[in-house]
N, C-alpha and C positions, 0 to 999 in steps of 0.2 A: 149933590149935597153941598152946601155952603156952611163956610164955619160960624156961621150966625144963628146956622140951626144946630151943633156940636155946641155951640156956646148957650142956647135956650136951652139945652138935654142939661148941663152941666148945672144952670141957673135952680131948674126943677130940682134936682138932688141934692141941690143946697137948700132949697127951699122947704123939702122931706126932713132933709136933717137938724134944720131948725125945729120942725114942731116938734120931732120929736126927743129932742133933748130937749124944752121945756117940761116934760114929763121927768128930770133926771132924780127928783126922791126917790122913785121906786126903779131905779137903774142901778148897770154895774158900768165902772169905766174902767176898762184896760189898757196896757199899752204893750208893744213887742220890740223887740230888734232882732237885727242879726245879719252874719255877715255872711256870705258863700263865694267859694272859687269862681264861680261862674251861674249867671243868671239863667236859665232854664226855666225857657218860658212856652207851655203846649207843645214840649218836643225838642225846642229849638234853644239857641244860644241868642240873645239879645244885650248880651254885653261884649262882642266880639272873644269871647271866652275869658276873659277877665274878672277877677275880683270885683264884688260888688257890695254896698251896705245897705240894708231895707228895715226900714221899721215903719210902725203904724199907731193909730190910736184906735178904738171900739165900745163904742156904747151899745148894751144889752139892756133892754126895756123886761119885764116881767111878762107881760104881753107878748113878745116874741118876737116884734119890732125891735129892729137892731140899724144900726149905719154906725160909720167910718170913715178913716180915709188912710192911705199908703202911699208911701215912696219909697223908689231906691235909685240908686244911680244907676248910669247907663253903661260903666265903663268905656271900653273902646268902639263901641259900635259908632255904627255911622250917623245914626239918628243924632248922637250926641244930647249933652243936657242930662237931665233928672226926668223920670218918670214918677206922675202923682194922679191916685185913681182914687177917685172919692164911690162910695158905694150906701146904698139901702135897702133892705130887703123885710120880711117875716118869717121870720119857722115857725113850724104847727105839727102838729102829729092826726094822725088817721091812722089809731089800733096799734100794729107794730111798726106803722111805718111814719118815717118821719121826711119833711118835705123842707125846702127853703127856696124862695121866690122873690126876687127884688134886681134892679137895676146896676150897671156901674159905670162908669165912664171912665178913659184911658187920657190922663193929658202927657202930653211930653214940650216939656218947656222950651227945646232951643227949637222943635217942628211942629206949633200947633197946626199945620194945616194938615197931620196926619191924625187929631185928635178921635177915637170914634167912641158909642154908646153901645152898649149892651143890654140885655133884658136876658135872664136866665132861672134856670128853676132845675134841681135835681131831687133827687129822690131816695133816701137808705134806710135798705132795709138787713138788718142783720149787720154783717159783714159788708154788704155790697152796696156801692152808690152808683147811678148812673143819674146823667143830667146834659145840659144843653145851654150852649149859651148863643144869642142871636142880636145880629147887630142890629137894631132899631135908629144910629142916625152916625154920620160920616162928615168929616171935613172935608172941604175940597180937593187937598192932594189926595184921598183916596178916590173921587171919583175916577169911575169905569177901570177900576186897580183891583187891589188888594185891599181888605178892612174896608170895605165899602157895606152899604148897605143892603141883608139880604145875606149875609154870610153866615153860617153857622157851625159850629165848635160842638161836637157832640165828645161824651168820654164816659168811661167807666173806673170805678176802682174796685178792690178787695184792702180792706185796712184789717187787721188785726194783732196781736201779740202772739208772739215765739220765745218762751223763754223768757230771756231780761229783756226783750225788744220787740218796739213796733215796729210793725213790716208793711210796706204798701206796696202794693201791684197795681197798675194801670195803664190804661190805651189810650189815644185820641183820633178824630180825625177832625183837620180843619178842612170845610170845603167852602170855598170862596165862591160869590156872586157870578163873580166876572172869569171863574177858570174860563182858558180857550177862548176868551170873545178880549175884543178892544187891544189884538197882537201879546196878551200876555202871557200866552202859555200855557203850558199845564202847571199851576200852581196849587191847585189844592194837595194837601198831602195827609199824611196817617204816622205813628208815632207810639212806642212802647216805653214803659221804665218801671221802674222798683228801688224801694231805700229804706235803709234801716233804721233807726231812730233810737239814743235812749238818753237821756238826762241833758238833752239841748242837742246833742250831736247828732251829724247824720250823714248819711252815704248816700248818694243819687244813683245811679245809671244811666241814662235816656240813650235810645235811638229813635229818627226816625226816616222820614225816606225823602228826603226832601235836595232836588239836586244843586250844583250851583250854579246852573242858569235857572234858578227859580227867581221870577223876578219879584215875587213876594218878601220872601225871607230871605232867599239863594245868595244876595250877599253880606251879609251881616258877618261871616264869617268864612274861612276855607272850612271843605270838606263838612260841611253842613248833613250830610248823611253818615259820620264817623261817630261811630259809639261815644257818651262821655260821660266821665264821671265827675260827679260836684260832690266836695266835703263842704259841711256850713254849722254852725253854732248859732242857737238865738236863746233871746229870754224875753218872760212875761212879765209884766207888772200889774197889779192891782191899782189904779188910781184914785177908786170910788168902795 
C-alpha cells in the first residue's frame, strides 16, 4: 500500500461528507468531549497509559446517513501527535434488528505513514451487538506489518441498565493480515472489558492478551497484557 492510496481513501470520505451535509435542513448536528485516564483502544493502551482528551462533531441526516469526525491526543505513546478519524456510514433497521455500515479512516498527524481505512458493519439486536471491521486500504509503514490491508477486528457486546447505570460487556479479537509472515510474529490478539456508566462518568476494565514482544501494539506500553482500569467524564452538545 502507498500513502497516496491512504490519501484517496481519506479524499472519498471527505467527499461523502460533503454531499451529505448539503442535505443539513433535515439533520441534527452534535458535538461530544471528554477526557479519560487512559486511551483504551480494542483492548489496548494507545496513549502509553496516560491522560488523554477526545472530542468529536456528528451529523445525523433523517435518512440514516450520518458522518463525522474525531480526535484525541495521543498522550505518551510512541506514535506521538493527535489522532483524527473522519467516518461515514447508514443505519437502517430490518424488523427488530438494527444494522450500521459505512467507512472510517485513522489519521495520526506526527506518523501518517501508518495512516489506514476501515470498512465495517455491525448489527444489534436486543441487548446484543456484534460487528466487524476490515481494513480496506494501508499506508506504507504498515505494509507486510500490522494495520495493513486485509486485517480484520471482529467484537461483540451486551449494553444494558442495572439500576442507576449503564453496564457494557464486551470481547474482541484483532487478527492481522500479516500474523506470523514478514518475521512479525504472533501478533494478532483477543481482549475482554466491562464499565459502568451514569451521568457522563464511567469505569472501564480491559484485558487483553497481548504480549510485549508483540510487535504490533507490544510496545506502546509495559505489561500490555496487565488488567486496566480507565475513569473518564464526557459531554454532548446539540449544535443543530
Amino acid at each position: 500500500m502507498t500513502m497516496q492510496k491512504s490519501t484517496k481513501a481519506l479524499v472519498f470520505i471527505a467527499a461523502t461528507t460533503a454531499v451529505v451535509f448539503s442535505d443539513i435542513a433535515s439533520a441534527e448536528l452534535t458535538a461530544n468531549a471528554s477526557a479519560y485516564s487512559n486511551y483504551i483502544f480494542r483492548g489496548t493502551t494507545y496513549s502509553g497509559d496516560s491522560t488523554v482528551v477526545q472530542g468529536g462533531i456528528d451529523w445525523n441526516n433523517n435518512s440514516g446517513i450520518y458522518a463525522g469526525t474525531w480526535v484525541s491526543t495521543l498522550g505518551s505513546a510512541g506514535v506521538g501527535g493527535n489522532e483524527i478519524d473522519f467516518y461515514s456510514g447508514y443505519t437502517g433497521e430490518a424488523g427488530a434488528l438494527t444494522y450500521d455500515i459505512g467507512v472510517l479512516t485513522y489519521q495520526y498527524t506526527s506518523s501518517p505513514q501508518f495512516n489506514y481505512t476501515e470498512a465495517y458493519f455491525s448489527a444489534k439486536y436486543n441487548i446484543f451487538t456484534i460487528g466487524a471491521n476490515y481494513t480496506i486500504d494501508a499506508a506504507s509503514g504498515n505494509n507486510n506489518a500490522a494495520f495493513d490491508q486485509g486485517d480484520i477486528y471482529v467484537f461483540a457486546s451486551a449494553d444494558f441498565t442495572a439500576g442507576p447505570v449503564d453496564v457494557s460487556l464486551y470481547a474482541g479479537s484483532y487478527n492481522f493480515s500479516n500474523d506470523r509472515k514478514f518475521g512479525n510474529g504472533d501478533i494478532s490478539y483477543a481482549h475482554i472489558g466491562a464499565s459502568v456508566s451514569k451521568d457522563g462518568f464511567s469505569l472501564a476494565i480491559d484485558k487483553s492478551d497481548v504480549e510485549d514482544t508483540n510487535t504490533a501494539v507490544g510496545g506502546l506500553a509495559a505489561n500490555m497484557n496487565a488488567v486496566r482500569f480507565t475513569i473518564s467524564y464526557g459531554l454532548d452538545f446539540e449544535l443543530k
